[in-house]
C-alpha positions as CSV (number, residue, x, y, z in Angstrom):
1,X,80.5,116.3,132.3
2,X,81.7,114.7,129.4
3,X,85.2,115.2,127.9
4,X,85.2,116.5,123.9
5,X,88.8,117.0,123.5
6,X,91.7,114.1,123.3
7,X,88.7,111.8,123.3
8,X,91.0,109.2,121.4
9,X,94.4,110.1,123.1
10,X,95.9,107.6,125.2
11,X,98.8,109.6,126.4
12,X,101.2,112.1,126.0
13,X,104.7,112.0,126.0
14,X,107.3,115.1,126.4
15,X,109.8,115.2,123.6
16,X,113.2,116.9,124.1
17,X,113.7,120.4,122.8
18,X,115.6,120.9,119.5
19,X,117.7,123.2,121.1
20,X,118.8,120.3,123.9
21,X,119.6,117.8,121.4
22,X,121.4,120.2,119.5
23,X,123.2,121.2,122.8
24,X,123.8,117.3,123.3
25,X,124.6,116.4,120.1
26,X,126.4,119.5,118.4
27,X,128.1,120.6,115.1
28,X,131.7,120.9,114.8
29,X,133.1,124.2,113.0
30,X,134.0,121.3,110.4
31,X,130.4,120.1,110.1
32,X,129.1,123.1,109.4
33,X,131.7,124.0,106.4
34,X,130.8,120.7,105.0
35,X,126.8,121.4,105.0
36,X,127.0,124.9,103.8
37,X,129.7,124.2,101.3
38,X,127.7,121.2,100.0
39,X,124.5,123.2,99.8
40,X,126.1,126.1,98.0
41,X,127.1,123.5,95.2
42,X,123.9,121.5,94.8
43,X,122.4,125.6,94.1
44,X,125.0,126.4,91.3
45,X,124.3,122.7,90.1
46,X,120.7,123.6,90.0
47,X,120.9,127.0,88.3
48,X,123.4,125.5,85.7
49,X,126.5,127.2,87.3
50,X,128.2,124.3,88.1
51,X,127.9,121.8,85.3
52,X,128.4,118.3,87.7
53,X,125.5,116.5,87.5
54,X,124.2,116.0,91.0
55,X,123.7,112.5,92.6
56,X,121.4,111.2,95.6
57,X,122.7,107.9,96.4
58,X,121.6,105.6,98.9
59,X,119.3,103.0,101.1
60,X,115.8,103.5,100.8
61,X,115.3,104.0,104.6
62,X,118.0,104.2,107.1
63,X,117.4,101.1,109.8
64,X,121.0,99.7,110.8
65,X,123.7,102.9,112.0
66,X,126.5,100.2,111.1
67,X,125.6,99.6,107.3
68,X,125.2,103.5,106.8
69,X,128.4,104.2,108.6
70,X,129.8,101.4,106.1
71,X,127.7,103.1,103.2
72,X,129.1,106.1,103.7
73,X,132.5,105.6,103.9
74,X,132.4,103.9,100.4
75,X,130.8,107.2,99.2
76,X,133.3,108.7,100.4
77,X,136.3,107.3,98.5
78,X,134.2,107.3,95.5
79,X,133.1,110.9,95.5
80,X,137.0,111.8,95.7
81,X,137.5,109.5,92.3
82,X,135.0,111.0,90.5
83,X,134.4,114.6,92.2
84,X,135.4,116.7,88.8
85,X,132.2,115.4,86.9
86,X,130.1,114.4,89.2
87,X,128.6,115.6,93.3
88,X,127.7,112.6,95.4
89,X,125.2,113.1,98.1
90,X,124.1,110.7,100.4
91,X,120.3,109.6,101.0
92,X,119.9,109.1,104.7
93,X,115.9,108.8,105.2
94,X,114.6,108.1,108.5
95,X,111.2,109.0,107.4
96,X,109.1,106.9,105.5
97,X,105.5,107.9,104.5
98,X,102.7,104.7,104.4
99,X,100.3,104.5,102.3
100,X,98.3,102.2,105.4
101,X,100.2,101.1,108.1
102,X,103.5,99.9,108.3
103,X,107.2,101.0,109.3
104,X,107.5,104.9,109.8
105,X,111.4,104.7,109.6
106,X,114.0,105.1,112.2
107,X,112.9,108.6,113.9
108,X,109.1,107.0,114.6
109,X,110.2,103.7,115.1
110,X,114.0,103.1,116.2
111,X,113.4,99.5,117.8
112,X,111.5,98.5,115.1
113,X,109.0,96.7,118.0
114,X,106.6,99.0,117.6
115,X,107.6,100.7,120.9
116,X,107.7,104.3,119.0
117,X,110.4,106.0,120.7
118,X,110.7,109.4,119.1
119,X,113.3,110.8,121.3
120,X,115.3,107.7,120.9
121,X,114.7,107.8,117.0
122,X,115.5,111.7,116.9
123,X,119.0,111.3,119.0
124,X,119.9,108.0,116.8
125,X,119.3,110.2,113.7
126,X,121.3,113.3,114.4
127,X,124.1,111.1,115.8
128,X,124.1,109.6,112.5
129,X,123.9,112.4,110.6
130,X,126.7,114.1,112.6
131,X,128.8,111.0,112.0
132,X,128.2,110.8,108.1
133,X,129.1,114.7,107.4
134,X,132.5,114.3,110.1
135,X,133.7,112.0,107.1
136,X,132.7,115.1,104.8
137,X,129.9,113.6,103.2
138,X,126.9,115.7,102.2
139,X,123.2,113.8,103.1
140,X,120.1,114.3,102.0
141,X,116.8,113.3,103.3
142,X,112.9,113.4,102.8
143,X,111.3,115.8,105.4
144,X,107.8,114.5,106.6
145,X,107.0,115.2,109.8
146,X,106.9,119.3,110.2
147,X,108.6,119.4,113.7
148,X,111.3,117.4,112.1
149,X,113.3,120.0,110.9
150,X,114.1,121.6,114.2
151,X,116.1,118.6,115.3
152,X,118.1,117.6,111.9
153,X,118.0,119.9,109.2
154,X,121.3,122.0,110.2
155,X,123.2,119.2,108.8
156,X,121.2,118.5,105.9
157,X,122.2,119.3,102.3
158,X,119.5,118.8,100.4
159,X,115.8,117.4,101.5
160,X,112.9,115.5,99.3
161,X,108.9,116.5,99.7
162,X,107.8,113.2,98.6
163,X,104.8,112.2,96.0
164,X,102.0,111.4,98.8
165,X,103.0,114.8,100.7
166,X,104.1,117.4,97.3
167,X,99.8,118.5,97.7
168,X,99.8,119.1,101.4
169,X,99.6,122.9,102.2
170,X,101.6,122.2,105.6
171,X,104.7,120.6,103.8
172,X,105.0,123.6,100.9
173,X,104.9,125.8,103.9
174,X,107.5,123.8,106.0
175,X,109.6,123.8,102.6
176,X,109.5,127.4,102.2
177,X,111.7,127.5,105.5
178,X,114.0,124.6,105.4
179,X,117.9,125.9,105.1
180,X,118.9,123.8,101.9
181,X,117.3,123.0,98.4
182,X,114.1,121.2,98.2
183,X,113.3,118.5,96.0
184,X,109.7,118.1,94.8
185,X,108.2,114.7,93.5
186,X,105.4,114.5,91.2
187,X,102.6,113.0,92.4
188,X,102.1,109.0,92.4
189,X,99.7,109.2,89.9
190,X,102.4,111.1,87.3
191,X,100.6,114.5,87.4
192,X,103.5,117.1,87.5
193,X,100.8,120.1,88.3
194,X,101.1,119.7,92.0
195,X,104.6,119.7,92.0
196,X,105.2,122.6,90.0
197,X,102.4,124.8,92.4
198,X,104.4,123.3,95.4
199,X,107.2,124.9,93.8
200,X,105.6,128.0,93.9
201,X,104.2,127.7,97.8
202,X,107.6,127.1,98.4
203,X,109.3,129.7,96.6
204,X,106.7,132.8,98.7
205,X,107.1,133.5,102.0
206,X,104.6,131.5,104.3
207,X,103.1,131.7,107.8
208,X,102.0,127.9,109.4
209,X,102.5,126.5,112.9
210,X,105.1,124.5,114.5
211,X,108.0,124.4,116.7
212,X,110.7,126.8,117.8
213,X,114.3,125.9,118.4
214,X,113.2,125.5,122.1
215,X,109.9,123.3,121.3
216,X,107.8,125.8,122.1
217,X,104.3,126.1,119.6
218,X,104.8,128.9,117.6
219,X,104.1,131.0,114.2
220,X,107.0,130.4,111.9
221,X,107.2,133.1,109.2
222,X,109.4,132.5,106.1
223,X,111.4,134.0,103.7
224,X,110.7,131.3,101.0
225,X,112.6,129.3,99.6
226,X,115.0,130.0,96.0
227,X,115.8,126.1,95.6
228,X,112.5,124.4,94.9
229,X,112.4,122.2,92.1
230,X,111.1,119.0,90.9
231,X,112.2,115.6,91.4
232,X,110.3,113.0,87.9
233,X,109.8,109.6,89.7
234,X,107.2,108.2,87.8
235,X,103.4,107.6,88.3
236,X,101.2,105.2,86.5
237,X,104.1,105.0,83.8
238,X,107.8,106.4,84.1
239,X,108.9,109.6,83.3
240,X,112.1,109.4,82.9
241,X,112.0,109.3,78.9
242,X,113.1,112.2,76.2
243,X,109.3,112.8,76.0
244,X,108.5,113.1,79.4
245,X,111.1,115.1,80.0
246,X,110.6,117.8,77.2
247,X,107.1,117.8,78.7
248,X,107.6,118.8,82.2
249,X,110.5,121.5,80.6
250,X,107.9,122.9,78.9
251,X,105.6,122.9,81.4
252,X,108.1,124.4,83.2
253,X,108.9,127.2,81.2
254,X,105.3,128.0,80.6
255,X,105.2,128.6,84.2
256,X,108.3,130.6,84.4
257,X,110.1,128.1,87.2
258,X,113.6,127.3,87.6
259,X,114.6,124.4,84.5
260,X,115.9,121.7,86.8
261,X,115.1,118.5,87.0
262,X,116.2,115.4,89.2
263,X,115.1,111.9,87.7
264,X,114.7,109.2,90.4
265,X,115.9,106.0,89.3
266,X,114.2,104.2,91.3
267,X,110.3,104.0,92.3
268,X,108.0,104.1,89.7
269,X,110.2,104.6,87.0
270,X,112.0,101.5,87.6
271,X,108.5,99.7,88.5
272,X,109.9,99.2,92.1
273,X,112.7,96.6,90.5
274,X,116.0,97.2,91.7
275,X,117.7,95.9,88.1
276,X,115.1,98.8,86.2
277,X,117.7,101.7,87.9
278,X,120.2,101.0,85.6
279,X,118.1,101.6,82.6
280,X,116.7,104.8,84.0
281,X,120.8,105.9,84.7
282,X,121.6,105.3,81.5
283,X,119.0,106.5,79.7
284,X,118.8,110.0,81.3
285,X,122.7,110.2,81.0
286,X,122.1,109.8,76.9
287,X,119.8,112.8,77.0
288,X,122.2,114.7,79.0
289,X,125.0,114.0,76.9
290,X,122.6,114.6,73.7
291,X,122.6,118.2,75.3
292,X,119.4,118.4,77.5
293,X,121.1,120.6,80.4
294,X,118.1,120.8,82.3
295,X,118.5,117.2,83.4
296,X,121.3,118.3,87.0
297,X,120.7,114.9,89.1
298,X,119.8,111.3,89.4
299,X,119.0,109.3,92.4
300,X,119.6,106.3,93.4
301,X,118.5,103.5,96.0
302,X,121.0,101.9,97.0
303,X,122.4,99.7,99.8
304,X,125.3,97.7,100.1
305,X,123.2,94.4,99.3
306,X,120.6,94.5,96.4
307,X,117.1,93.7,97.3
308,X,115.3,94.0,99.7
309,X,113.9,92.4,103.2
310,X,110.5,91.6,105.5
311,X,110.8,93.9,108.7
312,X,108.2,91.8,110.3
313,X,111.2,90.0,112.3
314,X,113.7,90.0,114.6
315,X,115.8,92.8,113.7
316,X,118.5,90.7,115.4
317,X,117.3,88.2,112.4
318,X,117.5,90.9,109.5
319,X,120.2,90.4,106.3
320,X,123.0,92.7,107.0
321,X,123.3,96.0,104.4
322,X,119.6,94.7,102.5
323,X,116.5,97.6,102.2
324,X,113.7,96.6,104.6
325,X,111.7,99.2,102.5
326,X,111.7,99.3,98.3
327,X,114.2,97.7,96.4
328,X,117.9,99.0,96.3
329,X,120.9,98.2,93.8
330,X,124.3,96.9,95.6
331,X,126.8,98.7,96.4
332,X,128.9,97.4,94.1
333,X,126.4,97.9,91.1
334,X,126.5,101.3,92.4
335,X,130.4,102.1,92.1
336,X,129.7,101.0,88.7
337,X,127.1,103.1,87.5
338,X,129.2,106.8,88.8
339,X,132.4,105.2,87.4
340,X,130.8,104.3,84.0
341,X,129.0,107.7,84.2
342,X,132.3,109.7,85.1
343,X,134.2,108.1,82.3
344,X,130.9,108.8,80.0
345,X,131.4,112.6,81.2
346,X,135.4,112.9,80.8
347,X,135.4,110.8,77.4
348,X,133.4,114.3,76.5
């Protein structure tokens, strides 16, 4: 008799239980103060409470622990300099989406061989993340893979539904659960309709299927999810300008949702150039200061060398602190930007 199921499966691999790496790899009492403290500040940033405009900083994709460790460190003597104007958050993404093929980020593909050790990739990202909020750093993250969140969102502060996934029933649904404020992109073509009914799905309470804390398939029932809003990154032009802006507030309004708004710097509104990011910054800083309120956060890519790198080698090979996904600014551009933005901020 003929098989009909798993026809195109060549194997199946067990995958620890979120609740054993958690055991393994657990919070400290001063972890968890840092997550929920940061969390409760990105909400009041969001619903205008807190007046700091809220930045995402960081590499594209997360590939060498070193270089974020190093990343992270010089976040954190920053953030201290310019903490009365402005909340740093770092981007820590071990997820990447493809529109093909191509390198899935740390979690699918730690070795970077191809080789495709989850369990390795899962362990080597909540270590990480563990070691980033120990120095009292708040990270951030996109969250693409549904099971995902079992294993690192307890010390997440605030996640990303990227453009290619903001239409997909399953991640509105996983966003309607997640533990910190979600950040919707608009879709790669520009159109901000998706993103705004994802914000919806995610603000109602949803049933979908996944994992429990102890791996097992389940239901998962939600509550839904206050902190949905939308993240402008551009689509077949940027979005980032006065117009575009007053646009999607509109929009917004018209649809009675929550007016906050995060501009990436980066992809498409920078046209995937590392040097457009500090046009965007500006820019969107000049309609903040012209009294557009509704404008709460920037991000950033950045790395602590500009550019970017081939992953098609050695990793052995690979330039130290340089994207091997889009584009990022330096570090040292970086510092620049939040220090010219904090004295922008305190001059008024």
């Amino acid at each position: 008799m003929k098989q009909t199921y798993d026809v195109n499966v060549e194997s199946f691999e067990p995958l620890i239980a979120p609740s054993a790496l958690k055991q393994e790899l657990p919070m400290t009492e001063a972890d968890i103060a840092t997550v929920v403290s940061s969390r409760a500040t990105i909400e009041k940033i969001l619903r205008r409470e807190d007046k700091r405009m809220l930045v995402i900083t960081g590499p594209c994709s997360i590939h060498d622990d070193q270089a974020a460790l190093e990343y992270a460190e010089k976040l954190r003597d920053l953030s201290r300099r310019v903490e009365d104007h402005l909340f740093l958050v770092m981007r820590v993404y071990f997820e990447k989406p493809r529109t093909t093929v191509g390198w899935k980020g740390l979690i699918n593909d730690p070795c970077m061989d191809g080789s495709c050790d989850m369990g390795a990739g899962l362990k080597r990202a909540r270590k990480l993340l563990l070691e980033i909020t120990a120095m009292g750093v708040p990270t951030a993250t996109e969250m693409l893979d549904p099971f995902t969140p079992q294993y690192i969102a307890g010390l997440v502060s605030w996640a990303a539904i990227g453009a290619r996934t903001t239409e997909s029933q399953t991640h509105r649904a996983m966003a309607s659960g997640l533990s910190m404020p979600v950040g919707f992109k608009n879709c790669t073509d520009g159109g901000l309709a998706n993103a705004f009914n994802a914000m919806v799905a995610a603000g109602s309470p949803q049933s979908f299927l996944g994992i429990d804390p102890d791996g097992r398939s389940s239901i998962i029932k939600t509550k839904g999810n206050s902190g949905a809003h939308i993240v402008l990154r551009g689509g077949v032009r940027p979005n980032y300008d006065c117009v575009s802006v007053g646009e999607a507030i509109a929009q917004l309004k018209s649809r009675e949702l929550p007016q906050a708004i995060v501009v990436d710097c980066s992809h498409a509104n920078s046209r995937k150039k590392f040097q457009g990011q500090a046009v965007v910054w500006q820019d969107v800083l000049n309609q903040r200061f012209n009294g557009n309120d509704a404008l709460v956060g920037m991000m950033l890519e950045s790395n602590i060398n500009e550019g970017s790198q081939a992953c098609n080698v050695d990793p052995a090979q690979l330039k130290y602190g340089v994207s091997i996904t889009d584009e990022c600014i330096s570090w040292d551009t970086t510092e620049q930007l939040i220090l010219s933005a904090h004295d922008q901020f305190k001059a008024r």
